[in-house]
N, C-alpha and C positions, 0 to 999 in steps of 0.2 A: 138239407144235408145232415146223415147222422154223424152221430158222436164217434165214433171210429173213424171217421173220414175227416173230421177237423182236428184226430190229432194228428195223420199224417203228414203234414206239411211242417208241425211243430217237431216231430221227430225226424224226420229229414233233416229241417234246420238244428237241429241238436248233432246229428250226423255229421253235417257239414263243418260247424262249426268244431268240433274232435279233428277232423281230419287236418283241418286248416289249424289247427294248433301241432298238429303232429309234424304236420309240413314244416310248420313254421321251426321246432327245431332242428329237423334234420336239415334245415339250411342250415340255420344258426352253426351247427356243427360241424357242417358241411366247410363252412364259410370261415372256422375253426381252424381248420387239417392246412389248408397252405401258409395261415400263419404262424403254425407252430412250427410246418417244414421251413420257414422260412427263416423261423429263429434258431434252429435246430442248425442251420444251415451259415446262418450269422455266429452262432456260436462254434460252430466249426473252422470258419474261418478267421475266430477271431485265436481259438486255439493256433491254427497251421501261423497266424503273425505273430503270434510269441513266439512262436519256434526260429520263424525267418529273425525275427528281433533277435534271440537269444545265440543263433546261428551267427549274424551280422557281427552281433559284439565281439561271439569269438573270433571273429575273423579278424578283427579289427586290434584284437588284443594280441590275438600273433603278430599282425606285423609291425605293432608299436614294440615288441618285444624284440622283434627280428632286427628294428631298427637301430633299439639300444644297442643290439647286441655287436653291432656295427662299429670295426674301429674307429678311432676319433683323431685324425693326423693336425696336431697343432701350427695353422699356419705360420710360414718363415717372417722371421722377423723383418728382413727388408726386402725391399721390391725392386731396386736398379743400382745402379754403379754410377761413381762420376765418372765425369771425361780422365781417362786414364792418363793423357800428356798433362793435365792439368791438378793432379793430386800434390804435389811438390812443390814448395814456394822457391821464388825465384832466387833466395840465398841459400837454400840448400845443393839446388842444383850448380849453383858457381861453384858451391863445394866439392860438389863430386864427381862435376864434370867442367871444368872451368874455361875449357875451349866449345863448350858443346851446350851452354845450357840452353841454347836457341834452337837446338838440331834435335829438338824431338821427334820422332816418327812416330805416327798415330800405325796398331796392326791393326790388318783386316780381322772384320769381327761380323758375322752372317744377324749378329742378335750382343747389340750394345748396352741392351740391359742385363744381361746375363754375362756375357765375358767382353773383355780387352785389354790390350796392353800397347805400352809404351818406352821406346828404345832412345838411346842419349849416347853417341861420341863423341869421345873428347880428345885432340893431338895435340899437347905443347911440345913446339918444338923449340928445342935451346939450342940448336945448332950443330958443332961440332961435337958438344956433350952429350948430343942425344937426346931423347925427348919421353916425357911420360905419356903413356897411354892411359885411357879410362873409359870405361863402357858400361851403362847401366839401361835393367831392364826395368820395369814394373808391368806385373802381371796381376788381374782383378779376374774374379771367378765367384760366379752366384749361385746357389741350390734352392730350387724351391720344392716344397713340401707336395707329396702326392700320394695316395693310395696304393700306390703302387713300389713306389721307390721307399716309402719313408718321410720324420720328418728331416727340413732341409738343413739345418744346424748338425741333425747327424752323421747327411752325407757329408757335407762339410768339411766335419773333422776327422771322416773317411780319408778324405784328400790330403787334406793337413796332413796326416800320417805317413802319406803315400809321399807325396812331397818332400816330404824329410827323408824320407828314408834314401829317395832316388840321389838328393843333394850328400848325402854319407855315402854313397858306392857307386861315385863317378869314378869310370876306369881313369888310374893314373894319377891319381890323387895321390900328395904325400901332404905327410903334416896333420891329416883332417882333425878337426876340432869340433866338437857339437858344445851348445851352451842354451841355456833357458835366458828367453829374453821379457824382460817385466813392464809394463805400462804399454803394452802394443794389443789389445781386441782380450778376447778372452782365453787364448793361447799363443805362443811364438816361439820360434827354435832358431839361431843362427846355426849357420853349419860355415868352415871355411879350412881353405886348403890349397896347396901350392900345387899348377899344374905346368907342365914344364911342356914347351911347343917350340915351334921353331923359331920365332919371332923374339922369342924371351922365357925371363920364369916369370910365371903369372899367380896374383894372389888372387883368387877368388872365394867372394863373397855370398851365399843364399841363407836369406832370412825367410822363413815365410811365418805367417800370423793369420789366425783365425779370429776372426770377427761376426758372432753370430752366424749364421748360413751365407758369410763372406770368406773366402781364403784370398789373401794377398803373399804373393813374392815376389823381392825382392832380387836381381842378380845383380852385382855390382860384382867388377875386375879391373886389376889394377897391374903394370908392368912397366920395370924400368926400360926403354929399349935404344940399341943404338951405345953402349956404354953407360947410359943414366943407371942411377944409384932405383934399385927396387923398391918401393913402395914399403912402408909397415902395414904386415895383417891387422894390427891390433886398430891402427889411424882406419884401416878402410871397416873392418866392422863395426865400428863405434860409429860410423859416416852411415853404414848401411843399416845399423839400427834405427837410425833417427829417420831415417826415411823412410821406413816401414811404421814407424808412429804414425809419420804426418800422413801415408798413404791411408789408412786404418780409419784417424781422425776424418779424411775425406768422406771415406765411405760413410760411415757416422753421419756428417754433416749434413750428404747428399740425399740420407732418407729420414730428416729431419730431427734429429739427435743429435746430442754435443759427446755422447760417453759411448764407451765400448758395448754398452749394452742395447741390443733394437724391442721395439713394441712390433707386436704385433699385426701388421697389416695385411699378410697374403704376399700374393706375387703370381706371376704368368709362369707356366713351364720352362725349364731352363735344359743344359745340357749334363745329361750322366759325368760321374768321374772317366767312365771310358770312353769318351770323346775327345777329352784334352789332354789325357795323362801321354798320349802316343808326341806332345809340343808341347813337355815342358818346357817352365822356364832357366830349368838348371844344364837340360842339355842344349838348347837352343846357345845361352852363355857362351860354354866353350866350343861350340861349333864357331862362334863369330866372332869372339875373340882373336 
């Protein structure tokens, strides 16, 4: 074999081995390109997640912001009423109604934590002299706080208002007197006045008093009849103050407070002012007197 022919084989394998190193990067490189698209691609997506992150948050901050911004109705102080025939101790009512203090009648009421009331006649008859009359109402009425209405302290003293006012411009009233009444809830108003019917002259009495997101009134009336001697206004509003304490003090008791002031617990929905105002307590009175 010549010398030119034994280096062919070495140059060959010189060849071969070039090629196979050539190979070998254009893998390498090759092998390269989808990891770099891949991180290229990891980096992209990790980009578009800060965005979603950054998006998330905002969204997240508006509606914590939408939330604040959201009024705040501070729930009513109390949440039921007591039994309305049972607000009244049984020596006041000898007082104010002293043939009657057994003759309570419980009204109908669709929601007895929210409203009721309770009525009391009384006939002493003395005979040929004639006989005193007396007729007393109590009336309980609850507001609870809502989004919608308000809070329920303020309807409340909506009513309060209205109350008073209706008890000052009963048709036929002579005499009327308004007066501020002290130690009954957190406001109270006597109002009283002579109303002249055919049975007699009649004094009539409305007290009413607010109690936190409570309104209580009072109707009490009084008439000499038959010849008896007429009642004093001054004896029967003084009679019908003290019962709108004790009525006040009930309410108090019944949602676990001894003072005119309530905590905070909420309450169930109850009924608008324009529900009841069409039965007051002051014209109901002298319808039934």
């Amino acid at each position: 074999m010549s010398e030119g022919t034994m280096h062919q084989p070495a140059q060959r394998e010189h060849s071969d081995q070039q090629r196979a190193k050539r190979l070998s990067r254009l893998l390498v490189c090759a092998a390269a390109v989808p990891v770099m698209l891949i991180a290229a691609g990891c980096s992209s997506d990790s980009g578009s997640g800060d965005g979603a992150g950054k998006e998330t948050a905002g969204l997240g901050a508006t509606t914590s912001a939408d939330a604040t911004a959201a009024p705040t109705v501070q729930a009513a102080a109390y949440k039921k009423l007591p039994e309305p025939c049972a607000v009244l101790s049984k020596k006041t009512l000898t007082e104010l109604v002293p043939k009657g203090a057994k003759s309570g009648k419980e009204g109908t009421s669709s929601d007895v934590a929210s409203r009721g009331s309770c009525s009391w006649t009384s006939l002493d008859n003395n005979g040929v002299k004639g006989s005193q009359f007396r007729w007393l109402n109590v009336s309980l009425l609850r507001f609870d706080s809502s989004q919608t209405q308000g809070e329920g302290d303020k309807l409340a003293a909506a009513y309060y208002a209205k109350q008073v006012q209706e008890a000052q411009s009963v048709t036929g009233a002579k005499n009327a007197k308004s007066e501020p009444v002290a130690g009954a809830g957190d406001e109270a108003t006597a109002v009283r006045y002579d109303l002249k019917k055919k049975e007699g002259a009649f004094k009539q009495q409305t007290v009413v008093a607010r109690v936190e997101n409570v309104v209580v009134t009072i109707d009490y009336n009084g008439a000499g009849l038959a010849g008896e001697k007429t009642p004093s206004a001054d004896t029967l509003t003084k009679a019908a103050e003290k019962a709108v304490k004790e009525a006040v003090a009930a309410v108090t008791s019944a949602n676990g407070t001894g003072s005119g002031t309530g905590s905070d617990t909420g309450a169930s929905p109850s009924s608008s002012p324009s529900k009841t105002a069409s039965a007051s307590p002051s014209s109901s009175a002298t319808k039934k007197s």
